[in-house]
C-alpha positions in Angstrom: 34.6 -21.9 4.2 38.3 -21.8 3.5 38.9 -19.7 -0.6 40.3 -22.1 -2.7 44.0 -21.2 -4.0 43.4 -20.4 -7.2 40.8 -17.9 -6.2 43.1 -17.0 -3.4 45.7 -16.4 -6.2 43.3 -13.9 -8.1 42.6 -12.0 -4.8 46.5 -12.0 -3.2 45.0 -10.5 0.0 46.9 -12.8 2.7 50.6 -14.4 1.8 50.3 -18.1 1.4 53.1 -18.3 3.8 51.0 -16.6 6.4 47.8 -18.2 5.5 49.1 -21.8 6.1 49.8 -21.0 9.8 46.6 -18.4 10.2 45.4 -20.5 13.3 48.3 -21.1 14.6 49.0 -17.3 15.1 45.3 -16.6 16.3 46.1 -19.1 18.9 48.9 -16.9 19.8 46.9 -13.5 19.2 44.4 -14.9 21.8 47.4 -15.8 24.5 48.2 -12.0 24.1 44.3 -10.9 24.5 44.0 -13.7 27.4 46.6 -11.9 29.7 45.3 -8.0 29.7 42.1 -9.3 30.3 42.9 -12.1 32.9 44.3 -9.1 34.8 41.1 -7.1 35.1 39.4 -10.4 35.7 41.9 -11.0 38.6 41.9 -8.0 40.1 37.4 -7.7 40.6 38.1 -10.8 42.3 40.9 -9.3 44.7 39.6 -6.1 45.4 38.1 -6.9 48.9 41.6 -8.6 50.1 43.1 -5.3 48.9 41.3 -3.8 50.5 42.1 -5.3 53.9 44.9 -4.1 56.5 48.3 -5.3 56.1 49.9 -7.8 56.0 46.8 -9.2 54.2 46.4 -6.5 51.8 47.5 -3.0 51.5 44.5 -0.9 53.4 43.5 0.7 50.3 40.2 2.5 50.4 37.1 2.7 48.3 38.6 5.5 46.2 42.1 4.3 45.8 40.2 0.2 45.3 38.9 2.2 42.4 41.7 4.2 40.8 43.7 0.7 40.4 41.1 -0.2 38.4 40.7 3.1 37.0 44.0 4.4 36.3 44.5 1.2 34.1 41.8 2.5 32.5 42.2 5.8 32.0 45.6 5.1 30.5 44.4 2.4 28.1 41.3 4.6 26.8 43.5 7.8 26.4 45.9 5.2 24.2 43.9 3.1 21.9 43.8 5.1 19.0 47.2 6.6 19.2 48.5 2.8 19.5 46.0 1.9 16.7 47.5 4.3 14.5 51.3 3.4 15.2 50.7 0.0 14.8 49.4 0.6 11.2 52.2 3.2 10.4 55.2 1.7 11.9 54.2 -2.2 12.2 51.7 -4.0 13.9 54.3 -6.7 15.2 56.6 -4.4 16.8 53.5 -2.6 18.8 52.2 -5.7 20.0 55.8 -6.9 21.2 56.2 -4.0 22.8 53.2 -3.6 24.2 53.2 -7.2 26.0 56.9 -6.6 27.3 55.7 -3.1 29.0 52.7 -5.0 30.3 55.2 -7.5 32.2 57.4 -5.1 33.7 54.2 -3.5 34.9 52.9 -6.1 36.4 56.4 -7.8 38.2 56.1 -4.2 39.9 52.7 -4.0 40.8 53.3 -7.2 42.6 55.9 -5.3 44.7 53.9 -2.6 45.5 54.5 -1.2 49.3 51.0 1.2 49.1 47.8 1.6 47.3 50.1 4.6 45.3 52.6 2.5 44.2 49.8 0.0 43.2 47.8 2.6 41.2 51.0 3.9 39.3 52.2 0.5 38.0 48.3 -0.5 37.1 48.8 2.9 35.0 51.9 1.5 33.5 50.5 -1.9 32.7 47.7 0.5 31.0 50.0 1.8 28.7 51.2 -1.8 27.5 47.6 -3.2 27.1 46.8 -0.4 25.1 49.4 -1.4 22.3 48.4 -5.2 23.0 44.5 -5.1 22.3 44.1 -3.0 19.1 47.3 -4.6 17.7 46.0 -8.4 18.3 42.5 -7.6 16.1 44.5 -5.7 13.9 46.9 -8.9 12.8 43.8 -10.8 12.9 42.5 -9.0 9.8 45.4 -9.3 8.0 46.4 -13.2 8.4 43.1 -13.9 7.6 40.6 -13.7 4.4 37.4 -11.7 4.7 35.3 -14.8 4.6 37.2 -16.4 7.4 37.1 -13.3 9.1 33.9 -13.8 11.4 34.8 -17.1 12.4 38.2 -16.0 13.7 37.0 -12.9 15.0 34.2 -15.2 17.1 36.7 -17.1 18.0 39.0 -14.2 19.3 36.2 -12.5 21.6 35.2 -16.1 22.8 38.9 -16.0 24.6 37.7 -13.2 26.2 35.4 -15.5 27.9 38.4 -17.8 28.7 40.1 -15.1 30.5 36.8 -14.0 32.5 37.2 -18.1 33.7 40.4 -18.3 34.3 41.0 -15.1 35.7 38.8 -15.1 38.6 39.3 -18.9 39.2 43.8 -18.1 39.5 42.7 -14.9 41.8 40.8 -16.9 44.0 43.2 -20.3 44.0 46.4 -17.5 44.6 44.8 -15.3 47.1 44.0 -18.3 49.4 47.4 -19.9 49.1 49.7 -16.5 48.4 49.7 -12.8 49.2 47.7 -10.5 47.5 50.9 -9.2 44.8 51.0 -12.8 43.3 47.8 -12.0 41.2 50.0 -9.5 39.5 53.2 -11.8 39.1 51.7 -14.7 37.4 51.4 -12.3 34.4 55.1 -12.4 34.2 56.0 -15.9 32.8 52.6 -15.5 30.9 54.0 -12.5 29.0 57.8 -15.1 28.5 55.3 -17.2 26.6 53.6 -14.7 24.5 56.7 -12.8 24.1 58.7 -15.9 22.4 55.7 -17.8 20.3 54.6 -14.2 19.0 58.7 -13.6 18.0 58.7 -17.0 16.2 55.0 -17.0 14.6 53.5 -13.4 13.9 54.0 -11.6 10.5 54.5 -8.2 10.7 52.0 -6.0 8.7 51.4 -1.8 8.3 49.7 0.1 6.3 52.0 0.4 2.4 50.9 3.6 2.3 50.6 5.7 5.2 50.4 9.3 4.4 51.8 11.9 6.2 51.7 12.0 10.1 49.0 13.9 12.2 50.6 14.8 15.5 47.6 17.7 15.9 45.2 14.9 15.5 47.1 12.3 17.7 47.2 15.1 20.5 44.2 16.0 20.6 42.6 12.5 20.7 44.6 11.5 23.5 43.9 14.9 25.5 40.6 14.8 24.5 40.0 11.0 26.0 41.9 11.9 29.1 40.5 14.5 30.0 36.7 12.8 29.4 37.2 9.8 31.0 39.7 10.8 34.0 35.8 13.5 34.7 34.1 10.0 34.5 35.9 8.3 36.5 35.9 11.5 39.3 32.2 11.6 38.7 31.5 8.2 40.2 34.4 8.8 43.1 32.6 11.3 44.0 28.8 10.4 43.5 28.3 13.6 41.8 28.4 14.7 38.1 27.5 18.7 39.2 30.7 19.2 40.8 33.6 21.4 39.4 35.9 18.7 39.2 33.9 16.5 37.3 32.5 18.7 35.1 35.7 20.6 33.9 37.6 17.9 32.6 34.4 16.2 31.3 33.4 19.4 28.9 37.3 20.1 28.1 37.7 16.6 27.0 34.2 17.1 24.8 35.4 20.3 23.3 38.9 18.7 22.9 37.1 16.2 20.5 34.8 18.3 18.9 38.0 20.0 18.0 39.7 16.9 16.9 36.4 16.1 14.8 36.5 18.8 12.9 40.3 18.9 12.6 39.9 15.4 10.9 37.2 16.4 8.7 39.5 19.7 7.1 42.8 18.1 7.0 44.0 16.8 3.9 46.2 13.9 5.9 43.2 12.5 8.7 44.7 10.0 11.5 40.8 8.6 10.8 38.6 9.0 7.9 35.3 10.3 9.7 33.0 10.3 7.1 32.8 6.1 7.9 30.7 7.5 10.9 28.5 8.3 8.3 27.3 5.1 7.9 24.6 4.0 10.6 25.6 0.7 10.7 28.9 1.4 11.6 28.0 4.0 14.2 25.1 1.6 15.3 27.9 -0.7 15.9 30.4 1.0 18.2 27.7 2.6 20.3 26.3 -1.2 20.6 29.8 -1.8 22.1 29.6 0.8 24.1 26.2 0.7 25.7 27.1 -3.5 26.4 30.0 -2.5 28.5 28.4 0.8 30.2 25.4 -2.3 31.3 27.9 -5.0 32.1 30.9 -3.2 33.7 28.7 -1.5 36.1 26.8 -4.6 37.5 30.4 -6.6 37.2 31.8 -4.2 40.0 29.0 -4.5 42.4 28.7 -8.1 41.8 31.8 -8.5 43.1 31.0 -7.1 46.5 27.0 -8.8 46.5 29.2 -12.4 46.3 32.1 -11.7 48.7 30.5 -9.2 50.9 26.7 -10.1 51.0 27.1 -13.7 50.7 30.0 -13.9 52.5 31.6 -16.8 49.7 35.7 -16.8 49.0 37.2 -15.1 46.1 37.6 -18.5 44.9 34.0 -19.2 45.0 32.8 -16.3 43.5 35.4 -16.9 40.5 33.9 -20.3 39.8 30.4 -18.6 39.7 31.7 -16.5 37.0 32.2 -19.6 35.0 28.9 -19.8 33.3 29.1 -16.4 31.9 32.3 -17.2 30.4 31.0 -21.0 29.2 28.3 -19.0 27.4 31.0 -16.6 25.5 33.4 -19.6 25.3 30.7 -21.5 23.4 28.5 -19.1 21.3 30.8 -15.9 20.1 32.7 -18.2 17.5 29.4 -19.8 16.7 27.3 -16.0 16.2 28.2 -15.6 12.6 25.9 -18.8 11.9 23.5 -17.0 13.3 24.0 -13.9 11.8 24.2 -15.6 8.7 20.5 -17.3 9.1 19.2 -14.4 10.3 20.9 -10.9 10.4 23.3 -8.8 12.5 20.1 -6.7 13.1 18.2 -9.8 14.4 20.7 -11.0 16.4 22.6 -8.2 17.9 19.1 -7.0 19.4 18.2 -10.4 21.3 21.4 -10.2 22.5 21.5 -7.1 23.7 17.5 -8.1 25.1 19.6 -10.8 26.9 21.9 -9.1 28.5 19.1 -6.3 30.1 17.0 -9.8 31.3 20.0 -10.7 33.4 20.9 -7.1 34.9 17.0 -6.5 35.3 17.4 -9.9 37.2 19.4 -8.7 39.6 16.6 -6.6 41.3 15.2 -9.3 42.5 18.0 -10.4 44.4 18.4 -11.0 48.2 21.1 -12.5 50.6 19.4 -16.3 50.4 18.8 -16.3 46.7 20.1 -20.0 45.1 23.2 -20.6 43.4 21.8 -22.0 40.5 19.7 -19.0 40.0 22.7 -16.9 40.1 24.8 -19.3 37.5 21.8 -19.2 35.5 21.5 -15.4 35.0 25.5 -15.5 34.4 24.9 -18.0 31.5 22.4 -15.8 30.2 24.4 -12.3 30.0 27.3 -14.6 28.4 24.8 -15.7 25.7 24.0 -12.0 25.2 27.0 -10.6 24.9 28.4 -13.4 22.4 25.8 -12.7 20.4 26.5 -9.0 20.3 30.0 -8.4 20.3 31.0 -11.0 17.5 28.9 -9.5 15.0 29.4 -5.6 15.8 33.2 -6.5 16.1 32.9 -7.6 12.5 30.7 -5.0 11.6 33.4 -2.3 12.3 36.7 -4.2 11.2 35.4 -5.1 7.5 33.8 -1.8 7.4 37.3 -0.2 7.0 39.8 -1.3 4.5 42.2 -4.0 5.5 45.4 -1.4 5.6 43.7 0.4 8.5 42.8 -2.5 10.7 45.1 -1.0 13.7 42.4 2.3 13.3 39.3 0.0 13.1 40.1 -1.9 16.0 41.4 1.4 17.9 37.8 2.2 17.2 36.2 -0.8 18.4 38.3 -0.6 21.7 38.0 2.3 22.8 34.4 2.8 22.4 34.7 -0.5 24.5 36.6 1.1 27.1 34.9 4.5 27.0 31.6 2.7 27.7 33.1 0.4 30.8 34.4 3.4 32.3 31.4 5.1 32.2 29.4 2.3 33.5 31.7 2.1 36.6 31.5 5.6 37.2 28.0 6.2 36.9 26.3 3.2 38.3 29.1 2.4 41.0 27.5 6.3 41.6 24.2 5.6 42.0 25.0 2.5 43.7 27.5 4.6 46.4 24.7 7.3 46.5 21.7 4.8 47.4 24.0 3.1 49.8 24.7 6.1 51.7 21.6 7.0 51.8 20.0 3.8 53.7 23.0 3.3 55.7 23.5 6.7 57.5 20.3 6.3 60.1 22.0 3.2 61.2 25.0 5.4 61.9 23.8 8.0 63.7 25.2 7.4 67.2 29.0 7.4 65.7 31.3 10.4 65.5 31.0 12.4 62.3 34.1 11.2 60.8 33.5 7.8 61.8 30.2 8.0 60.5 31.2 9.4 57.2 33.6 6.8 56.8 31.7 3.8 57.6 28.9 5.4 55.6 31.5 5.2 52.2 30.9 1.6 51.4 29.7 -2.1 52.6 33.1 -3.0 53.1 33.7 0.3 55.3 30.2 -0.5 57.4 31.3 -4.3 58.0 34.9 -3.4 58.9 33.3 -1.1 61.7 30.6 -3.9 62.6 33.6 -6.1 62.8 35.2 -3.5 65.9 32.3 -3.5 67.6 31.9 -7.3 68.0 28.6 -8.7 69.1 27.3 -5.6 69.5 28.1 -5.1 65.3 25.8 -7.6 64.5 22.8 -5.1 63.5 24.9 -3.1 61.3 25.8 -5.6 59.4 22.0 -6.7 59.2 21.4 -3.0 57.8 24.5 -3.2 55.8 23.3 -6.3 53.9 19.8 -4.8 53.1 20.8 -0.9 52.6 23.8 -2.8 49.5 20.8 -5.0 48.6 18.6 -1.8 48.0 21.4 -0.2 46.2 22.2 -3.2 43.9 18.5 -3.9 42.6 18.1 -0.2 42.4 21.8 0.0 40.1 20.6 -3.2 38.4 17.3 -1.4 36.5 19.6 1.2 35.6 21.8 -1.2 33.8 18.8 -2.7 32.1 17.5 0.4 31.2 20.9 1.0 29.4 20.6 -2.5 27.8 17.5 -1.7 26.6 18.7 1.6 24.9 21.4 -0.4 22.9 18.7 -3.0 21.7 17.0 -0.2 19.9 20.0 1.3 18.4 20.8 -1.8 16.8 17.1 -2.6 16.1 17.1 0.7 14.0 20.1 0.8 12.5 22.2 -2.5 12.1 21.6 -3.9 8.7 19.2 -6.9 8.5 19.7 -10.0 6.8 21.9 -10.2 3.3 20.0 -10.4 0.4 20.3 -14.1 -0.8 22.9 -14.2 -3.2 24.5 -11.4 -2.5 27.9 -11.5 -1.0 29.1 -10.3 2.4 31.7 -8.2 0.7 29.4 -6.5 -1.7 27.0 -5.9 1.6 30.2 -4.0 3.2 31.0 -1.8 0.0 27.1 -0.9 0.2 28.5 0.5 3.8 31.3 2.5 2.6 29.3 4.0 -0.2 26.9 5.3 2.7 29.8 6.7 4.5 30.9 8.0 1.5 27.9 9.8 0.3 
């Protein structure tokens, strides 16, 4: 329900200027969102074709497949909340310009790449613009909008995320059977002209009035401290083993780093973030709800990838359309959630969703190579419903918790929680997933050289590109390939439940139920910060 002017004039939160063309700039606020997630979408699709010799693709290995999806996202994590925080001191406008024109030089030189080096370094690159891009498009968002119109445009805002998980699996697929493999990066590049020119013309700029002194310890040690933590993740699952060195150093140093940064924010008089909001269980219910939705979904997302292309053998172009029921469901129910929440809680709501989305990862354990399509676009659907029907609401939950002059922190917040959580998914499941592979697949490779066998033994896509040398006389390997990646997926896909399951009962404990009747949605959020604040 739109505020009447009058009351709007009482409550001059949004310039009436600004608030005529609201949709208009979350239109172009989505365009910016669509592209740095089109290009994850894009790349799960291409990783198989990268994978490949050249001239097809560039030869890139397991490891290196996984540090151009990794590097993206080590760079973006590390970011967030440095970007958060310049976009609220120095203008939000300027960051999210910025941020989109970095992403585009990126991605015209990721295209170009000669290597899976050159690849991973320009993913990094385009890392550093998307971290400036997604913080900055939520954080305009709260401020061209009223709070009670808040929900329905953050819905609608995560529902494009659904658009891009359509379209960017459906482009991969249409340009990698028409074009080489670079052209999924280049079709960012007149994207970005778009964005770049209707965000010029359209978007208000907005900062915080009053800022406060800088924190550069802070701002250092949040960046080293997410480095550092997820660049062990990330090593963890390369290497299928969180006991080594190399995984644990970096993984405690980045934990000390922001214990330190903690309690550096709690004793300085000028914080980057105001901790005590953590305070609050429902906004700490919230971002670990993020968190634990991604750590399920990005997991199963990678190995899906392979189960479609490698298992059932289908085109990057068919295994984008399958993807289209999942992103239906987001399209249709995340701008629709706050009706829900409305009728019947965040609490309510948020832990179906969260039940939904473990139902469809637990459904992938029962799985095999002949299992129906519809089956599959069914369980798709259902995850989509889930996670529309928990990331609206815990989205909201963290952006009105904070006042509106810190939106660029608050969504920092939300997105790097996000990111933190995906990152760990990967690394952890796409371990037990490597480890439970290798495991079934090395008696089948017993007669081969030790270095061939270690090789082969690395992945599905290493095993069938042997089985593909030997010729007829491959055709049991691949047999065992199929059912050792099949034992591997249903044994990765409890896990992710399991994980699902965990963030239904945070949220079951902790989210706030249903607001009193009568009570207003801002007075329920003030009730918040007095928790944090007590």
């Amino acid at each position: 329900m739109s505020i009447p002017s009058g009351a709007r004039a009482a409550l001059p939160q949004v310039p009436e200027a600004v608030h005529r063309r609201r949709w208009a700039i979350l239109v172009v606020l989505m365009f910016s969102l669509l592209i740095v997630v089109l290009d994850n979408s894009i790349l799960n699709v291409a990783v198989k074709t990268i994978a490949s010799p050249a001239p097809t693709g560039l030869g890139a290995t397991q490891s290196e497949l996984e540090w151009a999806i990794n590097a993206y996202t080590l760079v973006f994590a590390g970011l967030l909340f440095t970007a958060g925080l310049l976009g609220d001191r120095i203008g939000r406008k300027k960051v999210l310009l910025s941020g989109i024109l970095l992403f585009g030089v990126g991605s015209a030189l990721a295209a170009m790449s000669g290597s899976p080096g050159e690849l991973i370094t320009w993913r990094a690159v385009m890392g550093f613009g998307a971290a400036f891009v997604m913080p900055a498009t939520l954080a305009v968002l709260v401020n061209v909008f009223e709070r009670d119109e808040q929900p329905k445009a953050i819905g609608i805002w995560a529902g494009s995320v659904g658009l891009a998980i359509a379209i960017g699996p459906i482009t991969g697929g249409l340009l990698l059977e028409h074009f080489w493999w670079g052209s999924i990066f280049l079709v960012n590049v007149p994207v970005v002209i778009v964005a770049l020119i209707a965000m010029a013309v359209l978007v208000p700029d907005s900062r915080d009035p009053n800022p406060g002194r800088t924190d550069p310890l802070g701002v250092v040690l949040s960046i080293v401290g997410l480095v550092l933590l997820v660049y062990g993740i990330i090593r963890g699952g390369q290497l299928a083993d969180f006991a080594d060195p190399t995984v644990l150093l970096p993984i405690t140093g980045g934990l000390v780093v922001l214990a330190a940064f903690v309690r550096h924010e709690k004793r300085t008089s000028h914080p980057a973030i105001d901790i005590s909001y953590f305070k609050a269980p429902s906004f700490s219910a919230a971002v670990a709800a993020i968190a634990l939705a991604f750590f399920a979904l990005m997991g199963v997302t990678f190995f899906s990838a392979f189960y479609m292309q490698s298992v059932r053998g289908w085109s990057a172009l068919q295994a984008g359309l399958l993807i289209l029921p999942l992103a239906a469901a987001q399209m249709i129910f995340a701008p629709r959630a706050r009706l829900v929440v409305d009728r019947f809680g965040a609490r309510v709501v948020c832990t179906v969703g969260m039940l939904l989305i473990a139902l469809g990862l637990a459904a992938f354990a029962l799985f095999d190579a002949t299992t129906p399509v519809w089956v599959l676009c069914v369980l798709f659907f259902v995850q989509g419903t889930g996670m529309a029907h928990v990331m609206t609401p815990v989205t909201v939950s963290v952006m009105q918790a904070l006042p509106r002059e810190k939106a660029g922190s608050g969504s920092a917040i939300n997105n790097t929680f996000r990111q933190v959580g995906g990152a760990l998914g990967i690394a952890v499941l796409g371990s037990v997933l490597s480890t439970v592979y290798r495991g079934d697949i090395e008696g089948h490779l017993g007669a081969l050289p030790a270095g061939a066998r270690e090789a082969a033994g690395e992945s599905i896509e290493a095993t069938l590109g042997l089985a593909d040398k030997l010729g007829p006389a491959g055709a049991p390997l691949v047999a065992a390939a199929n059912d050792a990646f099949l034992k591997a997926m249903h044994v990765t896909a409890i896990g992710s439940a399991t994980i699902a399951l965990v963030g239904a009962l945070v949220v079951a404990m902790f989210l706030p139920g249903k607001t009193p009747a009568g009570q207003k949605s801002g007075e329920g959020e003030r009730s918040v910060r007095a928790g944090a604040g007590r």
